[in-house]
C-alpha positions in Angstrom: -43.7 33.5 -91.9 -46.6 31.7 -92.4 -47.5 28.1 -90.5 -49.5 25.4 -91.4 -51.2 23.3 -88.2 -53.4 20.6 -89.6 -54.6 17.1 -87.9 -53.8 13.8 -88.5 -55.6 10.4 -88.7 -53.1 8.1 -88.5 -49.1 7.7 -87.8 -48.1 7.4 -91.6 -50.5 10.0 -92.7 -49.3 12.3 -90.0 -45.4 11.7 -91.2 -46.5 11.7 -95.1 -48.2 15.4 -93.4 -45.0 16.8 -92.3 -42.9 16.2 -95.2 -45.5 18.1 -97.2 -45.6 21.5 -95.5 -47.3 20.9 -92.3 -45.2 23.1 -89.4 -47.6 21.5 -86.2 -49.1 18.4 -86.3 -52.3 17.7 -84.5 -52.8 14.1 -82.4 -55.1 13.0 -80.5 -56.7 9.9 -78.5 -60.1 8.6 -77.6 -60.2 9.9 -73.8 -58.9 13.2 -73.9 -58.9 14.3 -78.0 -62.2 16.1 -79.0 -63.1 15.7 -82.3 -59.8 14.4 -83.8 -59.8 12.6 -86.8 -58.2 9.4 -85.6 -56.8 8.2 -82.3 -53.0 7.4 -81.8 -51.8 5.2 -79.1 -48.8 6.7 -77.0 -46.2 4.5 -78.5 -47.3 5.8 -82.5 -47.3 9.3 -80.9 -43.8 9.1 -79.1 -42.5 7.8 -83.2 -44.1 10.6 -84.5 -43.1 13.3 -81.8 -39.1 12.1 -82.7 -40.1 12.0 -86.4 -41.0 15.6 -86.4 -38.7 16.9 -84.1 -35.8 15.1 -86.0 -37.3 17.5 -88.7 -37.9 21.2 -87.2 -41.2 20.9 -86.5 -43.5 20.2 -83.7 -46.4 17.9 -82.7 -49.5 19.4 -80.7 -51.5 17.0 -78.4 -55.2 17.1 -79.0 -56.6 17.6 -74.9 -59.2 19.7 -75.8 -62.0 17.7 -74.7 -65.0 18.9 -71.9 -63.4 17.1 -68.8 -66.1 15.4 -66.4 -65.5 14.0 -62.9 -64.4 10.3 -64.4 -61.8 12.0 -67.1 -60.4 14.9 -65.0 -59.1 12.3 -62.4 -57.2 11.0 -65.3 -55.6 14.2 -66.3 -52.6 14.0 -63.9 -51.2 10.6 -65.3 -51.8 11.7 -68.5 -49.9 14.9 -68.5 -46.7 13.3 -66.8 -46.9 10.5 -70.1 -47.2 14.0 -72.2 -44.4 15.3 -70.8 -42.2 12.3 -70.9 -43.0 11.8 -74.6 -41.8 15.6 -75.0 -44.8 16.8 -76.4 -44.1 20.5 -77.9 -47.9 21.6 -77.2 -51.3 20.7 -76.1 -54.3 21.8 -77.1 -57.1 23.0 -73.6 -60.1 24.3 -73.7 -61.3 22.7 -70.4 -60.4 25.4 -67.3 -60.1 22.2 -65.0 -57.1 20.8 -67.0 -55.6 24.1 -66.8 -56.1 24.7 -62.6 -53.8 21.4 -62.5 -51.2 23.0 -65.3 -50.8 25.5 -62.7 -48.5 23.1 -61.1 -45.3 23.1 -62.9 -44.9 19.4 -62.4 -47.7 19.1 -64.9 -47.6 22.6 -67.1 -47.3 22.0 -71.0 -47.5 24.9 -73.1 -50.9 25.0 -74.4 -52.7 26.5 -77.3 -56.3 27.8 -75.8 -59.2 26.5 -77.7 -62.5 26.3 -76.0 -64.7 26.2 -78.9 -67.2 29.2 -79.8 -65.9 30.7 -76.5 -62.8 32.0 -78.2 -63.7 35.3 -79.6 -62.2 38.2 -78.2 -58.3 39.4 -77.9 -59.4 40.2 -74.1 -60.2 36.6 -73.3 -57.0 35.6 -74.9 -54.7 37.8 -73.4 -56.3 36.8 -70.1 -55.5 33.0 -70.6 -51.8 33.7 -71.5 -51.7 34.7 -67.5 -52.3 31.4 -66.8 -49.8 29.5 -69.4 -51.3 29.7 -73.2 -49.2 30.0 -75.7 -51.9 30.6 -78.4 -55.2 30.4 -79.5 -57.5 28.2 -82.0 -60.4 31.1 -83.3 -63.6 30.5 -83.2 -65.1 29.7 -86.4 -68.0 31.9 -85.6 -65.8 35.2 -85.6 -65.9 37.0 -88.5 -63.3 38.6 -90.5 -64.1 42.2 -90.0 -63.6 41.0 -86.0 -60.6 39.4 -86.3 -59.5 42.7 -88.0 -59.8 43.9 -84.3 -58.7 40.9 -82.4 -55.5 40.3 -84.6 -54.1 43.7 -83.6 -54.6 43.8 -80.0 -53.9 40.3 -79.1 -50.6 39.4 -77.3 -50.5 35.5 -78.5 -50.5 33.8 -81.9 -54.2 33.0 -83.1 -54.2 30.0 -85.1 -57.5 30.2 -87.6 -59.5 27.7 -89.5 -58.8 27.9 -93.2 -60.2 24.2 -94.0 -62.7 21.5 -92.6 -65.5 20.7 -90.7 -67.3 23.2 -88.1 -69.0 21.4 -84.8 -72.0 23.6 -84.1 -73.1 22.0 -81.3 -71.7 18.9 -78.6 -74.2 17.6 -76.1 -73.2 15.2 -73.4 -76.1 12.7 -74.1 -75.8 9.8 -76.4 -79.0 11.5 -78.9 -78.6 9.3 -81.6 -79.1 6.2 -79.8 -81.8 8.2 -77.5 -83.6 8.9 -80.7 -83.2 5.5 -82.2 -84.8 4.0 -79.1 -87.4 6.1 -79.1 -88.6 5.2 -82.7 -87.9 1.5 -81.7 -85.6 1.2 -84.4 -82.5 -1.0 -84.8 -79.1 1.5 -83.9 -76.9 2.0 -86.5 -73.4 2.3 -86.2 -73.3 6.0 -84.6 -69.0 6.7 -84.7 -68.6 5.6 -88.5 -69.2 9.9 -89.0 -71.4 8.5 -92.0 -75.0 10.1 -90.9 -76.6 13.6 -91.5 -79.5 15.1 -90.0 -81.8 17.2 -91.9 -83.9 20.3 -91.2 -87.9 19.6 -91.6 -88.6 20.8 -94.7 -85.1 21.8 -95.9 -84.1 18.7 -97.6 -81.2 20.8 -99.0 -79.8 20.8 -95.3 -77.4 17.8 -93.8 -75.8 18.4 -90.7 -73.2 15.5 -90.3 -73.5 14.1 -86.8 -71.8 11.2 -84.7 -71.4 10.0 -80.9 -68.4 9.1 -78.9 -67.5 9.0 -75.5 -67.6 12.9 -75.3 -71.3 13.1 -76.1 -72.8 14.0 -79.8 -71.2 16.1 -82.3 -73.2 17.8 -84.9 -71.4 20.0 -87.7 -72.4 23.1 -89.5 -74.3 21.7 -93.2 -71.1 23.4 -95.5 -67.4 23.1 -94.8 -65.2 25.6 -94.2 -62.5 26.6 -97.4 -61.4 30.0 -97.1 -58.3 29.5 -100.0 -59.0 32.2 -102.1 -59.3 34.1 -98.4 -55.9 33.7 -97.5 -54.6 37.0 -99.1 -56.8 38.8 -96.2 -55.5 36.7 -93.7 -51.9 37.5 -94.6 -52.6 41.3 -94.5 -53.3 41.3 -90.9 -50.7 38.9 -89.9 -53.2 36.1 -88.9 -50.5 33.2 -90.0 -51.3 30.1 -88.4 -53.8 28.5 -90.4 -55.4 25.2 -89.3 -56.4 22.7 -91.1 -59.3 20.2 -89.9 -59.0 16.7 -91.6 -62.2 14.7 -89.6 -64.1 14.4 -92.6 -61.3 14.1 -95.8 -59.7 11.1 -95.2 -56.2 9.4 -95.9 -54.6 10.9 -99.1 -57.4 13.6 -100.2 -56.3 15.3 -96.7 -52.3 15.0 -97.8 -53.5 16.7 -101.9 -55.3 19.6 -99.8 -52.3 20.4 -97.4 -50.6 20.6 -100.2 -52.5 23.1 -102.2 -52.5 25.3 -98.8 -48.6 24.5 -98.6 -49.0 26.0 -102.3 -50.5 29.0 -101.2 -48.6 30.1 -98.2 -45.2 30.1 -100.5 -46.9 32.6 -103.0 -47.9 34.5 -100.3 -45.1 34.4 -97.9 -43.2 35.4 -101.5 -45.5 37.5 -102.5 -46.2 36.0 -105.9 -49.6 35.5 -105.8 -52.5 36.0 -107.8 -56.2 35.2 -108.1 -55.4 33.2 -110.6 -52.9 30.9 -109.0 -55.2 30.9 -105.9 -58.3 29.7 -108.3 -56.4 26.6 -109.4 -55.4 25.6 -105.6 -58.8 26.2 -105.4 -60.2 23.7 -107.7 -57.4 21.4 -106.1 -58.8 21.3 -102.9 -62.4 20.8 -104.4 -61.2 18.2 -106.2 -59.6 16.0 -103.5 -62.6 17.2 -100.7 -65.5 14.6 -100.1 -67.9 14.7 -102.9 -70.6 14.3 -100.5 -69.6 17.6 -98.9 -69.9 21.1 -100.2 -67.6 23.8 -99.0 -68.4 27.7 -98.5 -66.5 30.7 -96.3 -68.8 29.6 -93.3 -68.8 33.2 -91.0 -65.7 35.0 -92.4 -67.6 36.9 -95.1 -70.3 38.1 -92.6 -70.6 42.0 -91.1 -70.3 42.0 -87.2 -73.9 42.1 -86.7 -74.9 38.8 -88.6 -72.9 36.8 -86.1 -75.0 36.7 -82.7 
């Protein structure tokens, strides 16, 4: 069977979410959620935790942030709130979080996800030693590798079928460093509304914001892999995750849908290009028209990706 895993912005989005196909729903907040697409206090996650479970499906905590000195001694309270709330999953990509998970006063099953880091079955099948239950891809990894890494892998693999793709995450607050060194007024750096452009590529926008977690800069085209999904299927790759940062309140909900769509053709094996064409235009329909869409890295032979 196939699973849908897709973020959330909001509490009512997130319920709206999982009564339209979504199996795992993605949370997160401001200290320990990287990247997340809005930021639920505890109370609006515990409502939404008993709103899914009183459906049959489950609610995955966003954790996945780089953990410095002043976060990680936070970890410990956090975790115990996790577990009181009865969160089904977390989401880890920082090695320090995990040494305390060791303890099985804090331990919540966790789906690795460490970024570009996650490319090989070997490194996933290492980290289930230590208490993951899964793993979020890296975007970078093509299809003809995940071909390998889907057959020899002793965990689910969640992979990106939708969304935006971080590139690169620095620590330092460079917007506002480059701002200060033109002498220039700051904008407003976490609205998520500024690109950055290439010299002499004016075709290029890299969308780019700061938070607490440093600066964030994503790849210029979003990621749609719809009429993909077929190839997906065939190797049993079956958690697709969906990345709603950048499509906002009910043009997030219409493409969930359109993936719901797809994964009943497919897990009833109905489909056809054609059908998968019009989900298509659906979700380029209800994506941001200041945002183009492409395959990003699946299309690519092994030896483009370096």
């Amino acid at each position: 069977m196939i699973e849908l895993i897709a973020t959330t912005e909001s509490l009512e989005q997130g319920k709206q979410l999982l009564l339209n196909g979504v199996d795992q729903l993605i949370v997160g907040e401001e200290v320990f959620g990287l990247r997340v697409p809005g930021h639920l206090t505890q109370e609006e996650m515990a409502e939404l935790i008993n709103y899914a479970h009183e459906r049959g499906k489950q609610v995955i905590v966003a954790a996945n942030a780089i953990l410095h000195n002043d976060k990680i001694e936070l970890a410990r309270p956090f975790l115990k709130k996790m577990k009181s709330l009865h969160v089904d999953k977390l989401m880890v990509g920082d090695t320090g979080l995990i040494q305390i998970m060791k303890d099985p006063e804090y331990y919540i099953p966790y789906i690795y996800d460490a970024s570009v880091l996650v490319t090989s079955h070997g490194q996933i099948n290492f980290w289930k030693q230590y208490g993951a239950v899964a793993a979020l891809i890296a975007r970078e990894v093509p299809y003809v590798e995940l071909e390998i890494l889907a057959e020899n892998v002793e965990l689910p693999i969640l992979t990106q079928v939708y969304g935006a793709q971080c590139i690169h995450q620095s620590k330092r607050h460079l917007l506002e460093n480059y701002f200060n060194f033109i002498d220039k007024e700051p904008l407003d750096f976490e609205e998520r509304h500024l690109f950055l452009s290439e010299p002499g590529k004016d075709d290029t926008h890299y969308s780019i914001y700061h938070d607490s977690h440093g600066t964030h800069v994503f790849a210029n085209k979003d990621l749609n892999l719809m009429m993909q999904l077929p190839m997906l299927a065939d190797i049993n790759a079956n958690h697709w995750y969906l990345d709603g940062l950048y499509t906002p309140g009910k043009d997030f909900l219409e493409i969930v849908k359109a993936y719901d769509q797809a994964r009943q053709l497919l897990d009833d094996g109905e489909w056809g290009e054609e059908q998968l064409e019009k989900l298509n235009e659906q979700v380029q329909k209800y994506h941001p028209i200041n945002r183009e869409l492409d395959t990003g890295f699946f299309l690519y032979s092994a030896d483009k990706v370096r």
